[in-house]
TORTI-395973 format. One record per residue (C-alpha): x, y, z; residue number from 1. Coordinates in steps of 0.25 Angstrom, whole numbers, padded with zeros to 4 digits. Example, Ala and Ser with C-alpha at 12.3 -4.5 7.8 and 13.67 -1.06 7.14 Angstrom:
! TORTI-395973
SITE    c1    c2    c3 num
SITE  0049 -0018  0031   1
SITE  0055 -0004  0029   2
! end
This chain:
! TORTI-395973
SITE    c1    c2    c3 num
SITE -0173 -0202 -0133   1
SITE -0176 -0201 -0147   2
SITE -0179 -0211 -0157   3
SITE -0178 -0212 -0174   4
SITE -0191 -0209 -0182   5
SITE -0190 -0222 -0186   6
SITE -0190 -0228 -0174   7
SITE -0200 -0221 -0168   8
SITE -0210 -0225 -0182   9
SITE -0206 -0241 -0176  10
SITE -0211 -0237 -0164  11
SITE -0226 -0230 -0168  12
SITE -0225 -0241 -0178  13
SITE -0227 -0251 -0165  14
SITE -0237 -0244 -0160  15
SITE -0245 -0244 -0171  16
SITE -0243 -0230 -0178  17
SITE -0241 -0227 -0192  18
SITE -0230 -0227 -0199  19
SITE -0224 -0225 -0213  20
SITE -0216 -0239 -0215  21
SITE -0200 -0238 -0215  22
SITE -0187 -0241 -0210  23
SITE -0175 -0237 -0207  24
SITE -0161 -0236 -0214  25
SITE -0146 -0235 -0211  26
SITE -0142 -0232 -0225  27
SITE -0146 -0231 -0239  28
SITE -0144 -0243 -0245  29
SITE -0154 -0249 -0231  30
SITE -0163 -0237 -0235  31
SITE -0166 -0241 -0249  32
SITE -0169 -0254 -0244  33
SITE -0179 -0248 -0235  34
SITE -0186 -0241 -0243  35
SITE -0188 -0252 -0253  36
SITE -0193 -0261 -0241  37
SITE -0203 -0250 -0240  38
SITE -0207 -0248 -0254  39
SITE -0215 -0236 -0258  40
SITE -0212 -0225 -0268  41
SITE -0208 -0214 -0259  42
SITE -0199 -0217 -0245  43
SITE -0195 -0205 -0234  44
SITE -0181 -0206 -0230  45
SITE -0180 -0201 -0215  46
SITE -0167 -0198 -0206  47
SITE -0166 -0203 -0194  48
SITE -0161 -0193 -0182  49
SITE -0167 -0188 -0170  50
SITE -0172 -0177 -0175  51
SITE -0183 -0169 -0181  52
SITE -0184 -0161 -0193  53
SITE -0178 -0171 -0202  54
SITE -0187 -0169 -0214  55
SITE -0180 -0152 -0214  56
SITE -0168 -0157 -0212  57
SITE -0168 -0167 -0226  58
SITE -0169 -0180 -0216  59
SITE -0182 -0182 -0223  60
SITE -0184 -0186 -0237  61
SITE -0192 -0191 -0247  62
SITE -0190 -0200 -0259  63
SITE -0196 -0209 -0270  64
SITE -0185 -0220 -0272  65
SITE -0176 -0231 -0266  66
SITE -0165 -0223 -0271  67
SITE -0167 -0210 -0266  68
SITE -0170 -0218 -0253  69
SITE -0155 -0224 -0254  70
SITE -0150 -0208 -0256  71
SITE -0158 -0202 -0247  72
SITE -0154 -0210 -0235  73
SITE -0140 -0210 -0240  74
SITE -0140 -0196 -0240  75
SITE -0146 -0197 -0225  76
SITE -0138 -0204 -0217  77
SITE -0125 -0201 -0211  78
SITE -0129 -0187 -0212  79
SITE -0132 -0176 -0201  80
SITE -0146 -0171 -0202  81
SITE -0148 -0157 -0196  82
SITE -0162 -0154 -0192  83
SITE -0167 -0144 -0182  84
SITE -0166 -0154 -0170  85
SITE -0151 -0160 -0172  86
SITE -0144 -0146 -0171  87
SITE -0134 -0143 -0182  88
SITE -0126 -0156 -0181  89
SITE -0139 -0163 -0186  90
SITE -0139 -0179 -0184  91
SITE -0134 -0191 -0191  92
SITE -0142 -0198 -0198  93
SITE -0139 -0212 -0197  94
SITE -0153 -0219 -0201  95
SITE -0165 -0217 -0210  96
SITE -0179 -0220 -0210  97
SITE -0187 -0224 -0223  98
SITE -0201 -0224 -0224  99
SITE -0212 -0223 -0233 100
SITE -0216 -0210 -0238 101
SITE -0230 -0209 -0234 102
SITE -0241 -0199 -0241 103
SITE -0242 -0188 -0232 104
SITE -0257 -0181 -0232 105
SITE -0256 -0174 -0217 106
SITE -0244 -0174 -0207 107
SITE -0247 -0171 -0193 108
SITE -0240 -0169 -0180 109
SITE -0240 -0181 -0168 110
SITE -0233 -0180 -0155 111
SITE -0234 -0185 -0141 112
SITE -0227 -0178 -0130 113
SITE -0224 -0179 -0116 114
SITE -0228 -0164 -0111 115
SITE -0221 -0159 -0101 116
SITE -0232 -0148 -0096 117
SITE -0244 -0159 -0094 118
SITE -0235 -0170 -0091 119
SITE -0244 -0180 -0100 120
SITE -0242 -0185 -0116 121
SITE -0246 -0175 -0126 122
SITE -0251 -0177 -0140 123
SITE -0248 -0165 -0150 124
SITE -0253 -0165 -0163 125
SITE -0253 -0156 -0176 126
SITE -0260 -0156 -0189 127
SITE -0246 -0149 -0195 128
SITE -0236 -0161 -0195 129
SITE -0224 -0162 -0203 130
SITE -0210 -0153 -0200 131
SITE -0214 -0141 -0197 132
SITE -0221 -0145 -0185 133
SITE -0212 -0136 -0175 134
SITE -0217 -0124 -0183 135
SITE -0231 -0128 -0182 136
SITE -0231 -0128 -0166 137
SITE -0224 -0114 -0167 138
SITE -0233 -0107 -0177 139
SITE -0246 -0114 -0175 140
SITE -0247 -0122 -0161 141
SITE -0261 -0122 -0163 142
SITE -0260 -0135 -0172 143
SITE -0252 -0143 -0162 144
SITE -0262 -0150 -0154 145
SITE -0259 -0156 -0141 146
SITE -0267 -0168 -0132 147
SITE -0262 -0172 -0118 148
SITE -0263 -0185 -0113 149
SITE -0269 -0188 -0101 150
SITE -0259 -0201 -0095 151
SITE -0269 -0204 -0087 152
SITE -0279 -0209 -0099 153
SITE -0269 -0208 -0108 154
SITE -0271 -0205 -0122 155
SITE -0287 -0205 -0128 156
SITE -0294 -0207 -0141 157
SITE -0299 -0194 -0141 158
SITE -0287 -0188 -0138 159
SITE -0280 -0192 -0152 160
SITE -0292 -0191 -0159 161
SITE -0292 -0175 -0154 162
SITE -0279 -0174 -0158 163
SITE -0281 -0180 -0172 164
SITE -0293 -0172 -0174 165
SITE -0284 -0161 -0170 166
SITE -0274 -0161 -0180 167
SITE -0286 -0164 -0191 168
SITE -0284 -0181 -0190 169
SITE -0297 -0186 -0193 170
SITE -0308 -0196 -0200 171
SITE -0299 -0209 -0202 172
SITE -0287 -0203 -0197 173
SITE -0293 -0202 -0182 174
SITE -0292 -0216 -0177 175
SITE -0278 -0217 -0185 176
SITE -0273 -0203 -0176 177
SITE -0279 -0209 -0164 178
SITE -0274 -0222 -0165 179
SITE -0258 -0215 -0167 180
SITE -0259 -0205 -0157 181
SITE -0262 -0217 -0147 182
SITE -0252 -0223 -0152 183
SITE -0241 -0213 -0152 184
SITE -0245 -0209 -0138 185
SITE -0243 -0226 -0134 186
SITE -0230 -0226 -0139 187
SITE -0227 -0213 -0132 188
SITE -0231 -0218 -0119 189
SITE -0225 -0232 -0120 190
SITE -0213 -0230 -0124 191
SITE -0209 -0216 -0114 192
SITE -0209 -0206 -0126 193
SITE -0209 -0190 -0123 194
SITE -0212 -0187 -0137 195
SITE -0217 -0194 -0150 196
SITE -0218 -0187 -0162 197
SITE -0227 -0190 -0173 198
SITE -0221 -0178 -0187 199
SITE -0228 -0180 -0194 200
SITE -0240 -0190 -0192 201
SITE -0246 -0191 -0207 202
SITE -0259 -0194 -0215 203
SITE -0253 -0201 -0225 204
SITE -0261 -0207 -0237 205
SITE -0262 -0221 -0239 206
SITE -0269 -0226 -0252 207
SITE -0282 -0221 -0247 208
SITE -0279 -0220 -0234 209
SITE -0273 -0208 -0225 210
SITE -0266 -0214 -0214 211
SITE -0260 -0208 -0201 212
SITE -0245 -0211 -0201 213
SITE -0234 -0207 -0192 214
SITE -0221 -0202 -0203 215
SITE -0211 -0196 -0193 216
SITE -0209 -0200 -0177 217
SITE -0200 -0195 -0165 218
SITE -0200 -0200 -0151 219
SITE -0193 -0196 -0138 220
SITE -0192 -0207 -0128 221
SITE -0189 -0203 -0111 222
SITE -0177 -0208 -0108 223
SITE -0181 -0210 -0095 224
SITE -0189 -0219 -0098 225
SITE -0181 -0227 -0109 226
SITE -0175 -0238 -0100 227
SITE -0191 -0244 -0101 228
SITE -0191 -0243 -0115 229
SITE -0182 -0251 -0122 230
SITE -0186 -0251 -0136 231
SITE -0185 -0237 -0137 232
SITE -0172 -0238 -0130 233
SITE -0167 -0246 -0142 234
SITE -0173 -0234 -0151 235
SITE -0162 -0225 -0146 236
SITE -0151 -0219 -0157 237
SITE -0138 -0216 -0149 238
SITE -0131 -0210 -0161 239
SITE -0144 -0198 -0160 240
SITE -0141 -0194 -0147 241
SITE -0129 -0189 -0140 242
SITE -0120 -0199 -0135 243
SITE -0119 -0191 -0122 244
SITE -0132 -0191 -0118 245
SITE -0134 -0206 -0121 246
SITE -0121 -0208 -0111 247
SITE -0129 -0198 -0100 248
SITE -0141 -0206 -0101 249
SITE -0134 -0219 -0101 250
SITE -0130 -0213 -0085 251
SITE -0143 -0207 -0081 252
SITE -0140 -0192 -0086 253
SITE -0149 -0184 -0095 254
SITE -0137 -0177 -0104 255
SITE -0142 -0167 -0116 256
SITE -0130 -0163 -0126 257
SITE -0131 -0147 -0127 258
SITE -0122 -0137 -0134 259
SITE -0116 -0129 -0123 260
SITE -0104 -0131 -0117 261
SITE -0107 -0131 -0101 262
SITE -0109 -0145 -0096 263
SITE -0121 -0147 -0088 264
SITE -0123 -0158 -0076 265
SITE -0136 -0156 -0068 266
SITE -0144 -0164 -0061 267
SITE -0159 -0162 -0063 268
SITE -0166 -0159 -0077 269
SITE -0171 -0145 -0071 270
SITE -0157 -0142 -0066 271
SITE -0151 -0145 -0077 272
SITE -0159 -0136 -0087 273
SITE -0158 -0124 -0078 274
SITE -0142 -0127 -0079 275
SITE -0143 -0125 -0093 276
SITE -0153 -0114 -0092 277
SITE -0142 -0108 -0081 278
SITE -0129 -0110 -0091 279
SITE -0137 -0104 -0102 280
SITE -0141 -0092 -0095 281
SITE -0127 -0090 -0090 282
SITE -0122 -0088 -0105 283
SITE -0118 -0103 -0105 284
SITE -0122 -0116 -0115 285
SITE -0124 -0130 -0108 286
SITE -0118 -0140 -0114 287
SITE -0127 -0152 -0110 288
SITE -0138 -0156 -0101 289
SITE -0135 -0166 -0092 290
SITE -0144 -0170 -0078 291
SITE -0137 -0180 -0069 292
SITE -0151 -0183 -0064 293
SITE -0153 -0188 -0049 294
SITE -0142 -0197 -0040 295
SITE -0131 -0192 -0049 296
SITE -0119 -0201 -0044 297
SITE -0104 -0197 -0046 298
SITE -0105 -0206 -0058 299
SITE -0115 -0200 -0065 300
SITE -0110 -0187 -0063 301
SITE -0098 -0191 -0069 302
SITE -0105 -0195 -0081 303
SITE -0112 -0184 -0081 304
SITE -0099 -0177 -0082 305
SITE -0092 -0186 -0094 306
SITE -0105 -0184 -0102 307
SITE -0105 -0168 -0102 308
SITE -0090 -0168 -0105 309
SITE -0092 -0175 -0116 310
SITE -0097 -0163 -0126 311
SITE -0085 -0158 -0128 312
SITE -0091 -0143 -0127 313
SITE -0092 -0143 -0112 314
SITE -0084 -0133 -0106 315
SITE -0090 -0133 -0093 316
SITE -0097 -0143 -0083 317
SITE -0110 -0135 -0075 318
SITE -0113 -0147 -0064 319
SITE -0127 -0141 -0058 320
SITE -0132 -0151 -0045 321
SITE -0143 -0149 -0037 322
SITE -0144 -0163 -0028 323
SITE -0155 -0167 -0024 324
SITE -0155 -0183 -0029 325
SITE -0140 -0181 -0032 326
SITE -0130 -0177 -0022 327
SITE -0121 -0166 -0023 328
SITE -0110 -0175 -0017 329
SITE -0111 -0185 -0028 330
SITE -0112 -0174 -0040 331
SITE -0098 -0169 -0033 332
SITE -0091 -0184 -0033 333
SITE -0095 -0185 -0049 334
SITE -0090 -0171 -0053 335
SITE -0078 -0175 -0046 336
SITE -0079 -0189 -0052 337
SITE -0081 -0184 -0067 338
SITE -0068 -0174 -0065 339
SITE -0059 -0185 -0060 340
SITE -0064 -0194 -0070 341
SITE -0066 -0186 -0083 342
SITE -0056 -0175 -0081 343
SITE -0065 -0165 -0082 344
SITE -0058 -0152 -0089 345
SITE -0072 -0143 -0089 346
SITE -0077 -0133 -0077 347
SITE -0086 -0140 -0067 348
SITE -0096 -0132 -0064 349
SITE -0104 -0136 -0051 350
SITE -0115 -0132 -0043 351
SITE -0120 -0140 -0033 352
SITE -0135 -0140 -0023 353
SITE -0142 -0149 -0016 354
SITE -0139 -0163 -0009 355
SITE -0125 -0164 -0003 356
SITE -0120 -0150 -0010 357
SITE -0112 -0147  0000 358
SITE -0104 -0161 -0001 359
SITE -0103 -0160 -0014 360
SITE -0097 -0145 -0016 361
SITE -0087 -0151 -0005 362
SITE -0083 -0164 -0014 363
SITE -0082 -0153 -0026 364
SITE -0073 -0143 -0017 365
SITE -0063 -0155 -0012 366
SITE -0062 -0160 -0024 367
SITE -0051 -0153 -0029 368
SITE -0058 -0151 -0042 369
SITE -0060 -0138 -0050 370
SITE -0077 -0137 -0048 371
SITE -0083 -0123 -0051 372
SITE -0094 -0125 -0041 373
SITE -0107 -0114 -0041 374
SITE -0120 -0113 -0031 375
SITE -0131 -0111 -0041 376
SITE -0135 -0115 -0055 377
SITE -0132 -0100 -0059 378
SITE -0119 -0099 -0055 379
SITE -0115 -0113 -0059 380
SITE -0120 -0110 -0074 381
SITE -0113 -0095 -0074 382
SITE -0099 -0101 -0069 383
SITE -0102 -0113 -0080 384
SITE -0105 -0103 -0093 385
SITE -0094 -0094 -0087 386
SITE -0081 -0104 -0086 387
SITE -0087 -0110 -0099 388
SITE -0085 -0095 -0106 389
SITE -0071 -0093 -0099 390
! end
């Protein structure tokens, strides 16, 4: 789950980390007043999307009056921004965030992430903040430096202070960089993120003061883990995400929209990516993925079923099970379930292993129902892609 830059700023702001003062604004005229609450000369006026690379998309601007505030925002809202992580359609913006512009002497890179390889936190850090960070770790990766967190000690003074002097953070700076990155990694490991992104993480100029100050935030919270943490919960902007895949986890599926148009039901994470991997060698374009995860009941199946249907470009169902939790048996009483109830006018495509296979391919046989059934992964996706392609 994703949050808004401005609500991941609320949430550093209370645990102690740095950040321009703002707020948030629905429309112009609530905008203006905003700004004026601020006060200040110059104001950064901020589209709110999941999303980065707002700034090179014009969701980022600049200005030095109430006014231009008032126009900037009018001009912002309702529209579709396109960035390079929406896609073409871009995404409505439908709030703003106003803040103070900040005198920017040094932006830096931040980011806490839960790597995969180690298994255990990791900080990575660059002295070359700002948009272009992307290009950075491809033409230089030699300036991305990276700490792994030990969870058995957690997170050490000498490890922030080596990756501070890492990126060139020093003299009054240190105990500033230290105290954030112990901060950031708190809120990380309190609140069950996968990821927090500090682009970029500022020296700004102060009177005569330099001060570390976090100008742009992202977060990424497991949603296995959100039934614990309900403030975050709250967080959640249903408008920004796909209505199906709110409804799949709303009944324990993992669903992810894609832009194929092969229907995919797997159980298993793993299962399901090699079904994808299968459909597109075969010549295909999944439409989705979607893993039914472990006791799969009739009912959920069902689900399952309305929830794929529901993108209009699904020409074909590929229904990939092998039972180990689940039962074959019980996959067979949902298909037949989900045809009966939804009136399901696409192919089925079905391939069945494991746990009661051989009483669920008998329930599939005597049901009277037009099931294209297959005995591997392989031959299930090439009879999938190939009805699909007439």
């Amino acid at each position: 789950m994703n949050i808004h830059e401005y609500q991941a700023k609320e949430l550093l702001k209370s645990y102690g980390v740095p950040t321009p003062i703002g707020g948030v604004a629905y429309s112009d005229a609530q905008a203006a007043q905003v700004a004026e609450e601020i006060g200040g000369e110059r104001w950064v006026v901020k589209a709110q999307i999941h999303a980065g690379g707002r700034g090179k998309a014009g969701g980022v601007k600049v200005v030095d009056t109430i006014e231009a505030v008032r126009k900037t925002t009018d001009s912002l809202i309702g529209t579709h921004l396109v960035t390079h992580q929406t896609g073409p359609e871009g995404s409505v913006v439908q709030r703003v965030w106003i803040e103070q512009a900040s005198q920017i002497k040094k932006e830096y890179y931040l980011g806490l992430v839960i790597d995969r390889g180690t298994q255990r936190i990791t900080i990575i850090a660059s002295s070359e903040g700002g948009m272009d960070i992307e290009e950075v770790a491809k033409a230089t990766p030699e300036k991305i430096i990276k700490e792994v967190v030990d969870p058995a000690i957690g997170l050490r003074d000498f490890q922030c202070r080596k990756v501070a002097t890492a990126i060139g953070l020093k003299g009054k700076l240190m105990p500033q960089a230290v105290k954030l990155i112990k901060s950031l990694y708190r809120c990380l490991r309190d609140r069950d993120a996968l990821q927090a992104e500090i682009n970029p993480l500022a020296v700004v100029t102060l009177g005569e003061e330099e001060k570390l100050m976090v100008l742009d935030a992202k977060f990424n919270f497991d949603d296995n883990a959100l039934y614990r943490q309900k403030a975050i919960t709250e967080m959640r902007d249903l408008a920004e995400e796909d209505p199906k895949e709110v409804e799949a986890s709303g009944h324990g599926l993992n669903y992810i929209a894609l832009d194929g148009n092969i229907g995919c039901i797997v159980n298993g994470a793993g299962l399901a990516m090699a079904s994808l991997d299968a459909i597109t060698l075969h010549g295909g374009r999944p439409a989705n993925f979607l893993d039914v995860g472990g006791g799969a009941s009739p009912e959920k199946v069902t689900n399952a079923c309305r929830i794929v249907l529901e993108d209009p470009n699904v020409k074909a169902i590929l229904v990939n099970i092998f039972a180990g939790i689940n039962r074959c048996d019980w996959i067979a009483l949902g298909l037949i379930q989900a045809c009966n109830a939804l009136q399901i006018k696409v192919p089925l495509i079905v391939r069945l292993a494991g746990t009661n296979v051989e009483e669920g391919r008998k329930i599939l046989a005597e049901s009277g129902l037009k099931f294209i059934t297959a005995e591997n992964l392989d031959a299930a996706a090439a009879k999938a892609v190939a009805i699909v392609k007439g």
